[in-house]
C-alpha positions in Angstrom: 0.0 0.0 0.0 1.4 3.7 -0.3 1.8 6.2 2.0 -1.6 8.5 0.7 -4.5 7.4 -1.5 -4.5 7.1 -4.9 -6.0 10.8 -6.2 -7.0 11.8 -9.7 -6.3 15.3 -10.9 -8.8 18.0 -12.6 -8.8 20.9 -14.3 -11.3 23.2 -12.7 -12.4 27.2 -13.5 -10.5 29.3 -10.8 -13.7 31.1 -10.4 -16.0 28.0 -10.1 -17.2 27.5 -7.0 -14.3 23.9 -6.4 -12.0 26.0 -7.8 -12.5 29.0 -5.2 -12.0 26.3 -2.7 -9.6 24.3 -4.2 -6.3 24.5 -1.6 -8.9 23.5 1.0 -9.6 20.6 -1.5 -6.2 19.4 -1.4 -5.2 19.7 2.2 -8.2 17.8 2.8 -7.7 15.1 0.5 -3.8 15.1 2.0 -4.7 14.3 5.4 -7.0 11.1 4.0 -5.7 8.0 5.6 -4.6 4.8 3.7 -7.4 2.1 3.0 -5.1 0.0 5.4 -4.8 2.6 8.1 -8.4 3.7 8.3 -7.6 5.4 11.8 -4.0 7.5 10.9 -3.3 10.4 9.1 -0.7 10.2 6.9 0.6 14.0 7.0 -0.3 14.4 11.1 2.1 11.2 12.1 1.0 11.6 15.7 -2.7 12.0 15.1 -5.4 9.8 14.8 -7.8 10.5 12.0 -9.4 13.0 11.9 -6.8 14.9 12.4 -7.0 18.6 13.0 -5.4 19.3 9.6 -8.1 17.2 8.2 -10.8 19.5 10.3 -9.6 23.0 9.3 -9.8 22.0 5.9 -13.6 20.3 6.2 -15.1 23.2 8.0 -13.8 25.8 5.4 -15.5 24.0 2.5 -18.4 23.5 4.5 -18.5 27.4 5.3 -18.0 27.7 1.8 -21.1 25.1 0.8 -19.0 22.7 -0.2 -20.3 19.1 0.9 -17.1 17.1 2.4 -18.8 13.9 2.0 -18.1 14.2 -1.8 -14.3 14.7 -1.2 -14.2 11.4 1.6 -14.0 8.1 -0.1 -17.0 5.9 1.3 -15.5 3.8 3.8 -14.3 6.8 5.5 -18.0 8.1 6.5 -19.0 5.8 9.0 -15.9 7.3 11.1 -17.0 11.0 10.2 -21.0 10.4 10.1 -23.2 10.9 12.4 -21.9 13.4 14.1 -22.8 13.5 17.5 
């Protein structure tokens, strides 16, 4: 396994609503763990996941309207969802 996720890359408008938000995008996607360290973050080496680099980056794109849970592979939400 390697040490982040596989990604894909985009081009996006600058002015388009993902592209307004799009180095929150990438920190967020940064601090996702590997499939076979669901619980560690692999920027935040002594954090559990979610880490806080992980957090900042969520709650900007959700003050921007941005939902996170499209950004979060699937068998990351149970961990994230429901929030108490």
């Amino acid at each position: 396994m390697g040490w982040l996720r596989e990604v894909t890359a985009m081009v996006i408008a600058t002015d388009s609503p993902a592209g307004r938000v799009a180095e929150a995008i990438e920190q967020l996607t940064a601090h996702l763990p590997t499939p076979d360290q669901p619980t560690t973050c692999p920027m935040c080496s002594r954090q559990g996941w979610p880490c806080t680099g992980f957090d900042a980056a969520a709650r900007h794109l959700q003050a921007a309207g941005v939902p996170v849970g499209y950004l979060v592979p699937l068998d990351l939400h149970p961990t994230l969802w429901p929030v108490p």
